[in-house]
KEDO-213578 format. One record per residue: residue number from 0; residue in three letters; x, y, z of N, C-alpha, C in turn. Coordinates in steps of 0.05 Angstrom, whole numbers, always signed. Layout:
% KEDO-213578
- NUM, ALA, X, Y, Z, X, Y, Z, X, Y, Z
...
//
This chain:
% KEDO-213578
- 0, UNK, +16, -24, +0, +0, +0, +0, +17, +25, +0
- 1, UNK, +37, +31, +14, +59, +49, +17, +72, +50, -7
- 2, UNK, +79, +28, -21, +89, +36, -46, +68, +53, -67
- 3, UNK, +45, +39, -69, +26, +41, -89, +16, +76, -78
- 4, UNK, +16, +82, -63, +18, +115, -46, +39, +136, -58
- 5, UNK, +60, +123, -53, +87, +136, -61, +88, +141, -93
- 6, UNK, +83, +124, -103, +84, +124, -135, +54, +137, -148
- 7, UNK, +35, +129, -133, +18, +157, -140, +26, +191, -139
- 8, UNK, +34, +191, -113, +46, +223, -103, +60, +229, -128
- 9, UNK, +87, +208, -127, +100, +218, -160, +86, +222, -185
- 10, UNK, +77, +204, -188, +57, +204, -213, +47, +236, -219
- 11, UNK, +31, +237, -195, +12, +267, -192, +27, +298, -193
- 12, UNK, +64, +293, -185, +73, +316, -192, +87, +310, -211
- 13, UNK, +84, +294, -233, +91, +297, -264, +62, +317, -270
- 14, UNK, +41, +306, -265, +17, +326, -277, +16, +349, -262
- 15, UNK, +22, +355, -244, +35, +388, -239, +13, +392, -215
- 16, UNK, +13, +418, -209, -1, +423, -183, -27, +413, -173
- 17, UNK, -49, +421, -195, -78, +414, -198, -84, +396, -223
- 18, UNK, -108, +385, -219, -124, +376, -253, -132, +407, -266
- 19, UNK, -132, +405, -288, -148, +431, -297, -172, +421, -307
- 20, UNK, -194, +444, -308, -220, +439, -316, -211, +410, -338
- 21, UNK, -207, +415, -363, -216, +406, -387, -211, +370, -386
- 22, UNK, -191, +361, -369, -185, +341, -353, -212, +323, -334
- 23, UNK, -228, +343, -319, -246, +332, -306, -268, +326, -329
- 24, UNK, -276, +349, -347, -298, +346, -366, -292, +325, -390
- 25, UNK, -271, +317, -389, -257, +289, -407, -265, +274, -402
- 26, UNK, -268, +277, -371, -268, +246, -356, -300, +242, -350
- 27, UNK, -322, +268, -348, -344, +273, -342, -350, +262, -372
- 28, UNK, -345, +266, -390, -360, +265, -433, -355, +233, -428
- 29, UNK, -328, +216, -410, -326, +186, -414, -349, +169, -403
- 30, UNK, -354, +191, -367, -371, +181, -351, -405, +175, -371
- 31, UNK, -402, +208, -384, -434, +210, -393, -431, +178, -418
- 32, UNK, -408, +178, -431, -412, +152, -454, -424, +132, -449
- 33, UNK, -404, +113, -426, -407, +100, -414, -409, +96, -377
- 34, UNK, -431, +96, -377, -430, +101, -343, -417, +71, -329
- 35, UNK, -406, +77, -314, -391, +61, -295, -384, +71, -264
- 36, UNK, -374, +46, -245, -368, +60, -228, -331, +68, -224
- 37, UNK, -322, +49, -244, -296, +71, -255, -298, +93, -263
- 38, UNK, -312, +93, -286, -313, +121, -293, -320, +143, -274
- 39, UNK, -348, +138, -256, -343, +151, -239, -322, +155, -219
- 40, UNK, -309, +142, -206, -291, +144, -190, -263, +163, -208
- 41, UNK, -266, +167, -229, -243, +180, -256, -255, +213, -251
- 42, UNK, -281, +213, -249, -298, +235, -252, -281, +251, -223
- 43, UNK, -297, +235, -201, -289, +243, -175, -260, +245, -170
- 44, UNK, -232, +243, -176, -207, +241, -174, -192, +268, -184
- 45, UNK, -220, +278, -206, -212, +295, -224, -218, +314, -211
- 46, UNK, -240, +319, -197, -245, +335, -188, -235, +352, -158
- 47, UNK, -236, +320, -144, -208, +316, -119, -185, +332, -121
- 48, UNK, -182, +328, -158, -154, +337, -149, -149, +371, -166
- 49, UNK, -176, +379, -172, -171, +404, -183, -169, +427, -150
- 50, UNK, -177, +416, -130, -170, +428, -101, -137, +422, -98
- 51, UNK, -135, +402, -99, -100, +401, -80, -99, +361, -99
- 52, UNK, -75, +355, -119, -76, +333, -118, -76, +312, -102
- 53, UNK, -54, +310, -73, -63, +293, -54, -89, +278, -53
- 54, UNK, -106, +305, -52, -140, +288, -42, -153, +267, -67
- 55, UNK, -132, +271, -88, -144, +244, -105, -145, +219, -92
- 56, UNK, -127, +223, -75, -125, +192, -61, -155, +184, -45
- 57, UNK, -170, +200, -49, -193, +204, -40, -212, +173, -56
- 58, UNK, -203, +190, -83, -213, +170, -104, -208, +140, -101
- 59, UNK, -189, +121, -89, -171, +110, -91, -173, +89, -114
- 60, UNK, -189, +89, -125, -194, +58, -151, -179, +79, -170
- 61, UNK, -187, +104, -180, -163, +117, -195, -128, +122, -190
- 62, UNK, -138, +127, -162, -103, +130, -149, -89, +108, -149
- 63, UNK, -103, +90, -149, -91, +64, -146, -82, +55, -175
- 64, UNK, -93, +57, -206, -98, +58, -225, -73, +75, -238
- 65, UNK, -77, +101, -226, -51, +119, -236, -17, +109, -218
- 66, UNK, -24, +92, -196, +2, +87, -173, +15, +52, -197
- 67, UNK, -4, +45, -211, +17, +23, -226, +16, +32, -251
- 68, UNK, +3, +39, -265, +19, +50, -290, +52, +69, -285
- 69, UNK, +47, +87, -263, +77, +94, -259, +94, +69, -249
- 70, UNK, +90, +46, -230, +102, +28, -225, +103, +16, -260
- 71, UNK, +91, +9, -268, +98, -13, -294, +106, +11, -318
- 72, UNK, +104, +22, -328, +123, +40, -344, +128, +78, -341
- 73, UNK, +126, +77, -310, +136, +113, -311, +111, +131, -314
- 74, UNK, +98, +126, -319, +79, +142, -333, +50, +145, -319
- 75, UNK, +34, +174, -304, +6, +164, -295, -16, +165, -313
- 76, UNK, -6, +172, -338, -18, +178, -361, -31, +141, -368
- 77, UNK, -55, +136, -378, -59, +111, -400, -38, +104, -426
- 78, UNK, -42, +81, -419, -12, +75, -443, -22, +88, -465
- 79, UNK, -46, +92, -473, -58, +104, -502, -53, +132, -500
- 80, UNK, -53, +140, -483, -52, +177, -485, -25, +176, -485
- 81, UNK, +2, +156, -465, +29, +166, -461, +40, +168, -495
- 82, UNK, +34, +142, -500, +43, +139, -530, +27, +167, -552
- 83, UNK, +10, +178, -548, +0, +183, -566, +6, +223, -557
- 84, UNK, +19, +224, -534, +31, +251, -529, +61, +244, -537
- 85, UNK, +69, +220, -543, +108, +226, -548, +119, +227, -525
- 86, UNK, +135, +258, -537, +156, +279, -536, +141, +292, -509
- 87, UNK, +122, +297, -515, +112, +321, -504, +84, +308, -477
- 88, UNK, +93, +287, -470, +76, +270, -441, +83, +285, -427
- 89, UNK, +75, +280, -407, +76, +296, -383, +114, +282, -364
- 90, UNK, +110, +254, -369, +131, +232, -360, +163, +246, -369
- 91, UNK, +156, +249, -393, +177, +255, -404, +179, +298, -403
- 92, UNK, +167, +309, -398, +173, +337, -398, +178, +347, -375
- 93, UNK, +175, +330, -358, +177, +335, -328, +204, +328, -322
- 94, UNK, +218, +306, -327, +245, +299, -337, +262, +314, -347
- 95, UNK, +254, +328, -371, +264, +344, -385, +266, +382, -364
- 96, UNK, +254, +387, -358, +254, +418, -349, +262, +411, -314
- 97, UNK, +269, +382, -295, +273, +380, -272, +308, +394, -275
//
């Protein structure tokens, strides 16, 4: 659990201070597609974390979600978005300007 914590925290300051709006309403257009209680819990994380990221952990089926994708390749991004941002992921730009 302490790991899967830790590697969220990191995860969350590659995506930088807060979620921004367009982020939550991404995740709100996925919720409205297909309703789930993932999706919701994606909805709620987003929003969690447009206050202070920490309190995503609020969410935890997303925190937990974003804490092994950084464990299995670096990244809290979905392997479809990491690949499909490059250069310019969050993984890799945060790297780049530390």
């Amino acid at each position: 659990m302490k790991r899967l914590i830790k590697a969220y925290l990191y995860g969350m300051r590659m995506f930088g201070e807060t979620a921004p709006w367009s982020a939550v309403i991404d995740e709100w257009k996925e919720f409205i597609e297909e309703p789930s209680v993932e999706e919701f819990f994606d909805v709620l994380h987003g929003l969690l974390s447009m206050v202070w990221r920490p309190l995503g952990l609020l969410a935890w089926p997303t925190a937990r979600k974003h804490a092994k994708r950084v464990i299995e390749y670096g990244c809290p991004r979905s392997l479809r978005n990491h690949n499909a941002a490059g250069e310019e992921c969050c993984c890799k730009t945060k790297r780049r300007n530390a």
